[in-house]
One Martini backbone bead per residue (centre of mass of N, CA, C, O) as a GRO file, in nm:
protein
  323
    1UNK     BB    1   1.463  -1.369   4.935
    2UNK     BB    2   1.392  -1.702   4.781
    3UNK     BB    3   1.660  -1.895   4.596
    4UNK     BB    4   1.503  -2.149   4.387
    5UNK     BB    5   1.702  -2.403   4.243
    6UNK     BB    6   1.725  -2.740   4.102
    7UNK     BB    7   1.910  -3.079   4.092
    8UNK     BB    8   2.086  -3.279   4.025
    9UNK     BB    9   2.379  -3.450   4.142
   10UNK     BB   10   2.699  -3.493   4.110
   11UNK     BB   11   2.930  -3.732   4.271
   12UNK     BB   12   3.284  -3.649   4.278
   13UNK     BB   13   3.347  -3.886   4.253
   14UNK     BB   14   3.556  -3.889   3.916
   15UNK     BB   15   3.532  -3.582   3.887
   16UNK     BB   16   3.613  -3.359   3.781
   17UNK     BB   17   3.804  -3.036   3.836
   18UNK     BB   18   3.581  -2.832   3.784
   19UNK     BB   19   3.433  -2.550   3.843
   20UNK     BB   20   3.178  -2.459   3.968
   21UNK     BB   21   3.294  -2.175   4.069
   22UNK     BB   22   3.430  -1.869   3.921
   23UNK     BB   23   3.607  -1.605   4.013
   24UNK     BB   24   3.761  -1.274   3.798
   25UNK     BB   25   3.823  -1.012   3.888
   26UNK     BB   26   3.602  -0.895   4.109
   27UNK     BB   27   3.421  -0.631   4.106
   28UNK     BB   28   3.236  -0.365   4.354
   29UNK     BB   29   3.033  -0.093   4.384
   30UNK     BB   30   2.903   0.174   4.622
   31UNK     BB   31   3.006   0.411   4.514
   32UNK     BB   32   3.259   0.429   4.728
   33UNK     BB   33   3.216   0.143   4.812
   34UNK     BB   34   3.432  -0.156   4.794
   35UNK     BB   35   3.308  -0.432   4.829
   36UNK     BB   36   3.509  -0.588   4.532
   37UNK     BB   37   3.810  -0.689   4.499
   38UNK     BB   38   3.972  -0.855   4.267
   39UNK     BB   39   3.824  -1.129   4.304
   40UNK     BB   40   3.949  -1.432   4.355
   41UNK     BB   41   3.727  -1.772   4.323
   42UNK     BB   42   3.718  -2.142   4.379
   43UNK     BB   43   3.464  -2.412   4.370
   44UNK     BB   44   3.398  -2.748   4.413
   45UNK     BB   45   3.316  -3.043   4.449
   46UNK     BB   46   3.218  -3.142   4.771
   47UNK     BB   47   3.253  -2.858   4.918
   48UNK     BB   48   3.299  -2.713   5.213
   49UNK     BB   49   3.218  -2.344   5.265
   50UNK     BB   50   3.352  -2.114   5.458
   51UNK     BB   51   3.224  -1.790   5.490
   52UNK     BB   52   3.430  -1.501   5.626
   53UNK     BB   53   3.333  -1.199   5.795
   54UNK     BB   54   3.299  -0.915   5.896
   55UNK     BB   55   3.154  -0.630   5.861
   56UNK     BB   56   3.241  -0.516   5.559
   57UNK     BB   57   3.362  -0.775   5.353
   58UNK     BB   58   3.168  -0.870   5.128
   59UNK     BB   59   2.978  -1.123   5.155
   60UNK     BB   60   2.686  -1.032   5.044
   61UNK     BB   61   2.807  -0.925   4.755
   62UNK     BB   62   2.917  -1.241   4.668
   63UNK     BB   63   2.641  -1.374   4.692
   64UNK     BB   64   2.505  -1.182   4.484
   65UNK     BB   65   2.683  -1.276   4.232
   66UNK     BB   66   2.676  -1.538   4.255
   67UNK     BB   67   2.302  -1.538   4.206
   68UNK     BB   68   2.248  -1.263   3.992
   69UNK     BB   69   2.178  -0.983   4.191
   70UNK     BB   70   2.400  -0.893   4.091
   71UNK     BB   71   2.676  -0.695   3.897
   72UNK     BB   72   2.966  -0.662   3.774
   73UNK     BB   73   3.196  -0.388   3.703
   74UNK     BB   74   3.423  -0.649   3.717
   75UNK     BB   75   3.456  -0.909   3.563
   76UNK     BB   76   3.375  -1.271   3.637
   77UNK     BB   77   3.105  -1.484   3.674
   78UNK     BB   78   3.074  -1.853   3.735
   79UNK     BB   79   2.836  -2.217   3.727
   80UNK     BB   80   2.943  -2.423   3.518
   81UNK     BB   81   3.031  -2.238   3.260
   82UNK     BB   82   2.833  -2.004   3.347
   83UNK     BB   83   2.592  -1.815   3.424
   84UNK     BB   84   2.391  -1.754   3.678
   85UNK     BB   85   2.126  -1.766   3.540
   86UNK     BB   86   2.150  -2.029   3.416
   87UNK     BB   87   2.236  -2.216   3.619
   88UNK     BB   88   1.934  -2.142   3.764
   89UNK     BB   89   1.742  -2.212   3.504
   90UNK     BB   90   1.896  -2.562   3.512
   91UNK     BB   91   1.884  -2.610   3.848
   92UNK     BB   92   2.178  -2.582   4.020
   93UNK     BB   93   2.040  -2.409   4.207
   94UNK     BB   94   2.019  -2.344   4.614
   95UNK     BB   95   1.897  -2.048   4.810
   96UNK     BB   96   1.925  -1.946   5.179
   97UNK     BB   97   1.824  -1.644   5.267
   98UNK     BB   98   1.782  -1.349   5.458
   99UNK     BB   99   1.584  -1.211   5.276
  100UNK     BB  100   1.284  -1.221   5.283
  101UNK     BB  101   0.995  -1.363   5.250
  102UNK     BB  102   0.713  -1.580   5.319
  103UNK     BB  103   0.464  -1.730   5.197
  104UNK     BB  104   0.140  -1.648   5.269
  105UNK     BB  105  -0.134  -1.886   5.298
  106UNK     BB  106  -0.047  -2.150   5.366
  107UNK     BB  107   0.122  -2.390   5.368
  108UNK     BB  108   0.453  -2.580   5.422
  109UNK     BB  109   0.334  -2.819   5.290
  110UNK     BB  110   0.270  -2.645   4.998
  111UNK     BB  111   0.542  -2.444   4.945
  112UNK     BB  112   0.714  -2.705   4.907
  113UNK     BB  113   0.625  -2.795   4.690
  114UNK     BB  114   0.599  -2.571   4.454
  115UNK     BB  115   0.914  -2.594   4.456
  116UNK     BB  116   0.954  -2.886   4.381
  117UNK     BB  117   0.791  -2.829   4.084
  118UNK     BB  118   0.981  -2.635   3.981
  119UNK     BB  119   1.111  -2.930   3.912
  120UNK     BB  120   1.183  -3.237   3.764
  121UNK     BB  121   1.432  -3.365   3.999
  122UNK     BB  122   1.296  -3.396   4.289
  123UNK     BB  123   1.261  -3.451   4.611
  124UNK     BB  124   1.041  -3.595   4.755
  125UNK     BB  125   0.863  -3.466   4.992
  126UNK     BB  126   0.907  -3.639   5.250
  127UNK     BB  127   1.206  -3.633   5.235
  128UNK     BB  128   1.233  -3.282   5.260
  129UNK     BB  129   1.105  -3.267   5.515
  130UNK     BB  130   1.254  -3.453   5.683
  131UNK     BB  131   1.530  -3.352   5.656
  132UNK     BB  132   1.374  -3.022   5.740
  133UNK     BB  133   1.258  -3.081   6.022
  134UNK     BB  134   0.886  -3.036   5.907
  135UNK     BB  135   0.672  -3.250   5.979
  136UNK     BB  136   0.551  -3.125   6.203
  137UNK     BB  137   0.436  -2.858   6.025
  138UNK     BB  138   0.288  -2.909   5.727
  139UNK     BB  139   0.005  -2.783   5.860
  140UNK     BB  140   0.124  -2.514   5.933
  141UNK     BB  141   0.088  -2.182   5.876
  142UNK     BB  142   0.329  -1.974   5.769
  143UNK     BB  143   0.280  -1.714   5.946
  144UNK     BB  144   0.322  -1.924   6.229
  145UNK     BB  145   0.621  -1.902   6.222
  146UNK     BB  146   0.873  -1.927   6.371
  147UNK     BB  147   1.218  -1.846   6.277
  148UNK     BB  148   1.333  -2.121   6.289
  149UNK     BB  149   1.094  -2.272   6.106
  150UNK     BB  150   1.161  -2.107   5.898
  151UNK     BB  151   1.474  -2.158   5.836
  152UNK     BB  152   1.389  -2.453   5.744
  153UNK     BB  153   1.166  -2.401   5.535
  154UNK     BB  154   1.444  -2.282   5.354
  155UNK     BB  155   1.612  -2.522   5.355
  156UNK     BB  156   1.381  -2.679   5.175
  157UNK     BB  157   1.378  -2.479   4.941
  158UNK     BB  158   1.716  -2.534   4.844
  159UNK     BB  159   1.653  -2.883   4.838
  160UNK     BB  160   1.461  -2.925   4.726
  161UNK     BB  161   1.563  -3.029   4.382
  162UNK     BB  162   1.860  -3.096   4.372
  163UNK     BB  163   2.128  -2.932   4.368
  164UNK     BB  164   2.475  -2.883   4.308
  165UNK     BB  165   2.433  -2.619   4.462
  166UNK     BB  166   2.486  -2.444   4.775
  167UNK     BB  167   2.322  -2.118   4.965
  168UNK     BB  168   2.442  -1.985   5.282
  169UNK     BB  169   2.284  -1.740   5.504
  170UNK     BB  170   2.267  -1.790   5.773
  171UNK     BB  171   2.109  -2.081   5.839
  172UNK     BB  172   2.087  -2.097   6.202
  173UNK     BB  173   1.920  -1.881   6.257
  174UNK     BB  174   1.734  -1.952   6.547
  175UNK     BB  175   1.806  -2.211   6.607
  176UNK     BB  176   1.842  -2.473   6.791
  177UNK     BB  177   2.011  -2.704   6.856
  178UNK     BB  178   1.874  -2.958   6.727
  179UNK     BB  179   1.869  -2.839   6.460
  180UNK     BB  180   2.139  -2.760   6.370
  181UNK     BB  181   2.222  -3.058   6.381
  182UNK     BB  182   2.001  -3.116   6.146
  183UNK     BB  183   2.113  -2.970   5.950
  184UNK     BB  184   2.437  -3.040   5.937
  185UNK     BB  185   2.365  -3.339   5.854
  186UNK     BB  186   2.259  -3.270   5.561
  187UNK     BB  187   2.503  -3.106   5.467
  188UNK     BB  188   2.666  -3.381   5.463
  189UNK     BB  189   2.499  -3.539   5.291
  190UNK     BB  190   2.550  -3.338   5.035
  191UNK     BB  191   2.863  -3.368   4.997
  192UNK     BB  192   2.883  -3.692   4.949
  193UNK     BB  193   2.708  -3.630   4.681
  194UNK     BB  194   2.864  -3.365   4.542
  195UNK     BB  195   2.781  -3.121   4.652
  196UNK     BB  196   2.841  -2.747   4.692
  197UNK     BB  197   2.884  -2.621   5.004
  198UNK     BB  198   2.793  -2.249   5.100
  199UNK     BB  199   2.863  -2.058   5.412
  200UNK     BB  200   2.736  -1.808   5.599
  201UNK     BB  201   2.912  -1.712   5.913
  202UNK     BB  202   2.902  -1.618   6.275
  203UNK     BB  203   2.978  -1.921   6.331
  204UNK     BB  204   3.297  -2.022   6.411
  205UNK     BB  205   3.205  -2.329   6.536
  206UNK     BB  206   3.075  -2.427   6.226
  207UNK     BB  207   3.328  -2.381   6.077
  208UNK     BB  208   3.517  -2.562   6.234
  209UNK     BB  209   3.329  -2.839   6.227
  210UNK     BB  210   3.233  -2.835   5.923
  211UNK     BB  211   3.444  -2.722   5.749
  212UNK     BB  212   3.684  -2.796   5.475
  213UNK     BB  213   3.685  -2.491   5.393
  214UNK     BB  214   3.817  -2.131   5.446
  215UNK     BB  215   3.693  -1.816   5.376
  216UNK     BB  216   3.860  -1.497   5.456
  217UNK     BB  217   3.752  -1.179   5.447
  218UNK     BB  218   3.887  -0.827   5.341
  219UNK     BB  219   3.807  -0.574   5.176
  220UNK     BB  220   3.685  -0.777   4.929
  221UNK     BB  221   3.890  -0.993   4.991
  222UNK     BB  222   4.131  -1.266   5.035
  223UNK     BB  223   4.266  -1.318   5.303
  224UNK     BB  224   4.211  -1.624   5.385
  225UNK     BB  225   4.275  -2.010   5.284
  226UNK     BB  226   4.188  -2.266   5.413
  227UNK     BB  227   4.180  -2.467   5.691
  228UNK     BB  228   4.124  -2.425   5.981
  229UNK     BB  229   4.386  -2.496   6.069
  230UNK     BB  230   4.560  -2.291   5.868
  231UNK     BB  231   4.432  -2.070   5.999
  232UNK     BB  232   4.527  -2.083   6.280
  233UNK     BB  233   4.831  -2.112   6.172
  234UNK     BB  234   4.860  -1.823   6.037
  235UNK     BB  235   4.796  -1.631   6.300
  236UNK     BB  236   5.051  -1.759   6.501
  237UNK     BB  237   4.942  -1.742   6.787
  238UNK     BB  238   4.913  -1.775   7.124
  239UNK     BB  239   4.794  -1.937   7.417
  240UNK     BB  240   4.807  -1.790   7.737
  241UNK     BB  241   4.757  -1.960   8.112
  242UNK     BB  242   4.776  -1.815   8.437
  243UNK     BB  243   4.853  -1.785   8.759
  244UNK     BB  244   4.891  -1.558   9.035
  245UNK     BB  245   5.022  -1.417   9.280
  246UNK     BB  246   4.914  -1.165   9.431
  247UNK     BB  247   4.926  -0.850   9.295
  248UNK     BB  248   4.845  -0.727   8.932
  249UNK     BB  249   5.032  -0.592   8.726
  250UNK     BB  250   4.928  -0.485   8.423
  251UNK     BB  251   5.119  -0.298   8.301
  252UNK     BB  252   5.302  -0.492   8.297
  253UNK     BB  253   5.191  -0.735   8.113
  254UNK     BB  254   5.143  -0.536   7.844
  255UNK     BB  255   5.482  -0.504   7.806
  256UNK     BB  256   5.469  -0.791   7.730
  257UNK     BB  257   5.607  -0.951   7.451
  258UNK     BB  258   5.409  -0.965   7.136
  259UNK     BB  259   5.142  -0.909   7.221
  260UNK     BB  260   4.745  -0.885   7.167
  261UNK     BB  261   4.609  -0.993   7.408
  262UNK     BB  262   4.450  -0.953   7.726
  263UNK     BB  263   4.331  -1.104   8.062
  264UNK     BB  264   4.201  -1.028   8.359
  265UNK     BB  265   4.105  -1.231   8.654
  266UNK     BB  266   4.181  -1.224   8.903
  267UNK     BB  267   4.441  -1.465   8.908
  268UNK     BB  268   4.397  -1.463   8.596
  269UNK     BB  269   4.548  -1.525   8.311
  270UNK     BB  270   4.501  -1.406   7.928
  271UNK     BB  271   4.705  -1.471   7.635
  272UNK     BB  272   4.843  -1.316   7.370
  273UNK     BB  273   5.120  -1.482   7.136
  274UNK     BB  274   5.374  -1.471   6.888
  275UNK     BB  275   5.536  -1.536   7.114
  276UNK     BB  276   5.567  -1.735   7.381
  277UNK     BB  277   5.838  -1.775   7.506
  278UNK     BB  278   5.917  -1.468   7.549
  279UNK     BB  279   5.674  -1.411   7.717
  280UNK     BB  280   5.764  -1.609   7.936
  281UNK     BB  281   6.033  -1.521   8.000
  282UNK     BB  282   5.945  -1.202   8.075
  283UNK     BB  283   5.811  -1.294   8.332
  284UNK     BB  284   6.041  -1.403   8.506
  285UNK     BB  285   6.207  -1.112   8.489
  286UNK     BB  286   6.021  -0.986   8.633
  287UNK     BB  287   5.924  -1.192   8.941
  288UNK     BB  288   5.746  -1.413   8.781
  289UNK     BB  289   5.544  -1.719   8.903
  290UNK     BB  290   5.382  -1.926   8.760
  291UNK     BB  291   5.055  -2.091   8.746
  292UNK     BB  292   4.903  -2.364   8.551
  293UNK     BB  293   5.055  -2.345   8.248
  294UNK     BB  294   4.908  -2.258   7.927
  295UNK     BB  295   4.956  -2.379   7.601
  296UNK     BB  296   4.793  -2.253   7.297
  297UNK     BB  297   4.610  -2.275   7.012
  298UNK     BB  298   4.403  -2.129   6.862
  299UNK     BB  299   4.112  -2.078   6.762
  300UNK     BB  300   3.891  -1.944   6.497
  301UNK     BB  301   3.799  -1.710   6.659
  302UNK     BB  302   4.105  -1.576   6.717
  303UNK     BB  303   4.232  -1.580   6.452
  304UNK     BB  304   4.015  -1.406   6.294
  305UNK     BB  305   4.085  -1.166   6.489
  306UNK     BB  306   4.402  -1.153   6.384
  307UNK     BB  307   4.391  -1.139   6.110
  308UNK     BB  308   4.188  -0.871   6.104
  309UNK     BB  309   4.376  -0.681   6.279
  310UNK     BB  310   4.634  -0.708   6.090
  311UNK     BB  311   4.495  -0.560   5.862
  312UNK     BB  312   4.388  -0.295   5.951
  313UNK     BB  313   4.712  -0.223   6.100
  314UNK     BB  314   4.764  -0.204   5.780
  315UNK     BB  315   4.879  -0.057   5.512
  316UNK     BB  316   4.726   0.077   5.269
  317UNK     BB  317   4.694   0.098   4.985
  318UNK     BB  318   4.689   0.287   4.710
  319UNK     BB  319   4.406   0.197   4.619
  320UNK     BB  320   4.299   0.219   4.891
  321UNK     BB  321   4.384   0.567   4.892
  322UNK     BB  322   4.155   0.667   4.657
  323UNK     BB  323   3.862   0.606   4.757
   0.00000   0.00000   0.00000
């Protein structure tokens, strides 16, 4: 299902800072399994904001509450100081969800109009195909449309009204670069207007260098929270690689200080460590001398790896060992 709400944005230079999305000690279970475990999770006015998570971390849970598609068992989720339906009956709100297909037997502007014609203060129809670069298939058959381009066209779907919200479920699946690029400066230029970007995705280069806000799922919880720079910092660990002459003893490497995780090319080593100061002192005290030795900070998705793996190796709540 594509859904599509939307109205025109205020925006957020002088606004208020009450939250757009609000959830409250918010849980969903189903059966034993416990989606959503007493989330707490605000986002502002003008904020582009990726949800990261593994898979079975709660993402599509999270969205599905967000849309007023599912209801939670406990606690609260509001959109502008409203329910989810509510704000959606208002206009405010437009999502482009992976599942569910398109309208079949139209055009492409035939089903764009269709969409922006039931909001009252929609964007001009060419407007709207310009933005989602579908201006070129606009003439041809929905049902003809390859994935990528299905993709744009759920994008025109959830921005043909113009809403305060917009919320995006793996957006760029399936699109080429090209593509891509043209999608996230669209989504850059909703935010300038004060509209409040969430998009979920496993591209976590698009979350580094797209989002101004990172929020790491886990366990139906929010694991961390602040901008990518902040995740990476959090996770501690750094980027160690150098070259070794002669062969490589990988189990003393192993037993290296420190170490989360190791990788051996040829004569190239690369590897994490919580401390690297210490991981480099005690190659040297193997009687290892390392060439062209380089420390760097973790990049997203490295961080978002010793994260959420440092979460699953912690032990389980009290709570969490009852479900």
């Amino acid at each position: 299902m594509t859904t599509t709400a939307t109205t025109t944005a205020t925006p957020a230079q002088g606004a208020e800072r009450a939250p757009v999305v609000s959830f409250r000690q918010v849980s969903k279970s189903y059966g034993a399994v416990r989606a959503v475990a007493d989330l707490d999770l605000e986002l502002y006015p003008g904020e582009t904001v990726a949800l990261l998570g593994p898979n079975g971390a709660g993402k599509s849970s999270t969205l599905d509450l967000l849309l007023g598609l599912r209801g939670a068992d406990s606690g609260s989720v509001t959109l502008f100081g409203t329910t989810p339906q509510r704000a959606i009956e208002q206009g405010r709100v437009g999502a482009m969800l992976q599942s569910g297909g398109l309208m079949e037997g139209v055009k492409v502007k035939e089903l764009v109009r269709l969409a922006r014609d039931l909001h009252p203060r929609g964007y001009p129809l060419d407007q709207i195909m310009a933005t989602a670069g579908i201006t070129d298939i606009a003439d041809r058959m929905v049902d003809k449309l390859s994935g990528g381009q299905e993709q744009r066209v759920r994008f025109a779907l959830a921005t043909a009204g113009a809403g305060d919200l917009i919320v995006l479920d793996e957006p760029t699946t399936g699109m080429d670069v090209s593509a891509r690029q043209t999608f996230w400066g669209a989504m850059r230029r909703q935010a300038q207007e004060g509209r409040t970007v969430l998009f979920a995705t496993h591209y976590l280069e698009e979350a580094d260098e797209i989002a101004d806000r990172v929020i790491v799922l886990h366990r139906g919880r929010v694991l961390a929270d602040g901008t990518a720079a902040e995740i990476k910092a959090r996770a501690g660990a750094r980027r160690v690689a150098f070259e070794l002459d002669g062969p490589i003893d990988r189990e003393a490497l192993t037993a290296l200080p420190s170490l989360t995780s190791l990788e051996v090319s040829g004569r190239t080593v690369r590897l994490q460590s919580h401390d690297a100061d210490a991981t480099v002192h005690a190659l040297y005290g193997l009687g290892l001398y390392p060439h062209h030795l380089e420390v760097s900070g973790l990049g997203l998705e490295q961080a978002f790896i010793a994260l959420t793996t440092a979460s699953d190796a912690a032990p389980a709540t009290a709570e969490e060992a009852t479900r």
